[in-house]
C-alpha distance (Angstrom), angle and dihedral (degrees) to the residues before:
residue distance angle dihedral
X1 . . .
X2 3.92 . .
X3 3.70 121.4 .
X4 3.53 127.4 -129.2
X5 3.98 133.1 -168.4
X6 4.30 118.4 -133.2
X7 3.57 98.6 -155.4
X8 4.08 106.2 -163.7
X9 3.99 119.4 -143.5
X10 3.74 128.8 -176.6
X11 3.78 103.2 9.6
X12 3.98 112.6 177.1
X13 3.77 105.8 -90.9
X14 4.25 104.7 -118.2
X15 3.88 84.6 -124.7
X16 3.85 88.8 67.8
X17 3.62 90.3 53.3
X18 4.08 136.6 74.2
X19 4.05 108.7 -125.2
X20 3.54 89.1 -105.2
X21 3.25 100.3 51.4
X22 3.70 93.0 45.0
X23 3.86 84.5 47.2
X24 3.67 92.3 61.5
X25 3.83 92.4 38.4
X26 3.56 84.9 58.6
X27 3.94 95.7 47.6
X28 3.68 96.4 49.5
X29 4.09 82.6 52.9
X30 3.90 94.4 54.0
X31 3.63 82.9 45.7
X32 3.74 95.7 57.4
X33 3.31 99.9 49.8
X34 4.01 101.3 34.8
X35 3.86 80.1 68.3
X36 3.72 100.5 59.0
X37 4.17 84.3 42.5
X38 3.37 91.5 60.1
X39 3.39 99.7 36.4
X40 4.41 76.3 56.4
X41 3.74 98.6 -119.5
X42 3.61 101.2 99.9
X43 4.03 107.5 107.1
X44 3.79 106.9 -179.5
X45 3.83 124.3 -61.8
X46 3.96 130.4 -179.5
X47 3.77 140.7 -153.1
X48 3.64 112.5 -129.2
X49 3.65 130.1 -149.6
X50 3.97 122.2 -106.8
X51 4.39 91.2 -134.0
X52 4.06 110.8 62.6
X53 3.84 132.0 128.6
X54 4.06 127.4 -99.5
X55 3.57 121.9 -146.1
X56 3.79 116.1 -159.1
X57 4.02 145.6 -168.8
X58 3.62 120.8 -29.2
X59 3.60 108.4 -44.3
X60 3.91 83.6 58.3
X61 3.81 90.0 -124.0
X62 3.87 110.6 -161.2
X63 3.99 118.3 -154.8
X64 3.85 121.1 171.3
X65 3.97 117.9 -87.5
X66 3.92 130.9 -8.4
X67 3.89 83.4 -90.9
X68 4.16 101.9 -179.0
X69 3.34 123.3 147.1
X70 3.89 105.9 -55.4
X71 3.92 88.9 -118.1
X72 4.25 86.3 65.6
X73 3.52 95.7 38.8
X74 3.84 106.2 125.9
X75 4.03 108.2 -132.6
X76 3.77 98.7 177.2
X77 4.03 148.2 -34.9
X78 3.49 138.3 -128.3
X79 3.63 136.0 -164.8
X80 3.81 124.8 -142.4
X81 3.28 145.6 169.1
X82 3.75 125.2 -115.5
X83 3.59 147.5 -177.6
X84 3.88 93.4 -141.9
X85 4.10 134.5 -8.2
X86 4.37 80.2 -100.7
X87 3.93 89.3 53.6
X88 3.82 93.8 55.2
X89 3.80 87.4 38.6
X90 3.91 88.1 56.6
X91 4.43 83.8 46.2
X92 4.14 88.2 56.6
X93 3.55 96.1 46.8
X94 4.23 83.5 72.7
X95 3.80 83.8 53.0
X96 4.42 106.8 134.5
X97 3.78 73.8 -153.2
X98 4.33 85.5 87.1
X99 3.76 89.2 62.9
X100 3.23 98.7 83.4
X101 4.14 106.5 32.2
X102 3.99 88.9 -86.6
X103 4.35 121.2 142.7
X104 3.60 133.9 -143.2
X105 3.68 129.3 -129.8
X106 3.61 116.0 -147.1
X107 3.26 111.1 -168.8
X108 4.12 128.0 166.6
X109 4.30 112.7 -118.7
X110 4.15 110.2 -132.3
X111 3.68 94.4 -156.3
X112 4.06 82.3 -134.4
X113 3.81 109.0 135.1
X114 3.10 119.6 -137.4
């Protein structure tokens, strides 16, 4: 079955939430994705932190964090498998990330190392 990356943009920031809310935020995420693990076509996926480092162009300039607009800010990935590109589509559309104005990525994985 092919495998296909979720990439996760603009995910609320917990600061913006009340623990409870971010508690149940948080649940309806493990909930998500415990479904496609036990259906067996979760493949690995991480949250990411919002501060990081960005190296750019030639000179390999480094500035602090990947600082885009918060609505492209990638939160986290997730690989799954799929019958088709539409299949995993139709797996995103459950995606807690939607509560809160946030996009999916869907995005087909080569198998190419690299």
């Amino acid at each position: 079955m092919p495998k296909f990356v979720l990439i996760f943009r603009g995910a609320v920031a917990q600061s913006e939430l009340s623990p409870a809310e971010m508690q149940a935020h948080l649940a309806k995420w493990y909930a998500w994705s415990d479904a496609i693990a036990a259906a067996g076509r979760r493949h690995g996926g991480q949250a990411l932190a919002r501060e990081g480092k960005t190296l750019r162009g030639r000179e390999r300039l480094v500035t602090d964090g990947p600082y885009a607009e918060s609505k492209d800010l990638v939160a986290g990935s997730l690989v799954i498998s799929a019958d088709s590109i539409d299949d995993a589509v139709a797996t995103a559309r459950d995606c807690p990330v939607f509560d809160y104005g946030g996009s999916v990525e869907v995005r087909p994985v080569t198998g190419r190392e690299i």
